[in-house]
N, C-alpha and C positions, 0 to 999 in steps of 0.2 A: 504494500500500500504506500501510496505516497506524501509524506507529509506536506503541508505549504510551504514550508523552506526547498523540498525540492520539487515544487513543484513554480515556485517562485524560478528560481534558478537555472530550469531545465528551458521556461518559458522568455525568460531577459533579453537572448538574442537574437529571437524571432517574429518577438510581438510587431504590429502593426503599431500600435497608439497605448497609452500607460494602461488602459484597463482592457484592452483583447484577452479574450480568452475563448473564442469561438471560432477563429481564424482556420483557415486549414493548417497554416504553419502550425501554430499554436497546436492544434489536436495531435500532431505528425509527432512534435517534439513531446508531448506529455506519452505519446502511445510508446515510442520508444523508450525512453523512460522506464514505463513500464516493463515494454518486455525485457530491457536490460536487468533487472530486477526479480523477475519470474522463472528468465534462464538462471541466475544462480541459484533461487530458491531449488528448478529443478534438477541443477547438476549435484544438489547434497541430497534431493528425492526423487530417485530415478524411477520409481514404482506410483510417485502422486498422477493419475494420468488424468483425472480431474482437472490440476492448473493447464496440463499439457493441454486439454483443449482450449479453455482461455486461454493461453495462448498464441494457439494457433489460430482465435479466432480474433485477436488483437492482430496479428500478423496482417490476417485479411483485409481487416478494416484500414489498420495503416496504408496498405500497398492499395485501398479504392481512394485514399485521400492523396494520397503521391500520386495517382492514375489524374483524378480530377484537377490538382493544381496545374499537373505537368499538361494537361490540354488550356487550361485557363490560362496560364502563367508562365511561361516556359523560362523566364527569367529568374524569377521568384525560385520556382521550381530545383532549378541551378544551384541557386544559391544557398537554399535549406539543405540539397542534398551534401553539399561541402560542407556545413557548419554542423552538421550530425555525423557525420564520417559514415552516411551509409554510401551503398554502391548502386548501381543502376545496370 
């Protein structure tokens, strides 16, 4: 789970304006976030397969919000995926 501090943190250099929190970016950087945090949870619970599907269903969700910016945005797009160190 995320507290506000990292959820403060995770969202600083992607927001649009001080109080975004519904942005795509914004969603992108909180969902990863997340699964960054769920993969460790599962690497010490290799048998939880309960998170595993949240997971995998965060995974989902992230990758129709990177679909959606990247047709909208293609700049933006760019830019989020370098400052998250994902891949494409």
């Amino acid at each position: 789970m995320l507290t506000k501090r990292k959820k403060a943190t995770a969202t600083k250099d992607v927001k649009r304006h001080d109080e975004d929190t519904g942005s795509p970016e914004v969603q992108v950087a909180l969902l990863s976030k997340k699964i960054d945090e769920l993969t460790k949870h599962l690497k010490k619970n290799k048998k939880d397969n309960h998170s595993r599907r949240g997971l995998l269903a965060m995974v989902a969700d992230r990758r129709k919000h990177l679909k959606y910016l990247e047709k909208k945005n293609k700049r933006g797009y760019n830019a989020l995926i370098k400052k998250l160190g994902l891949k494409k």
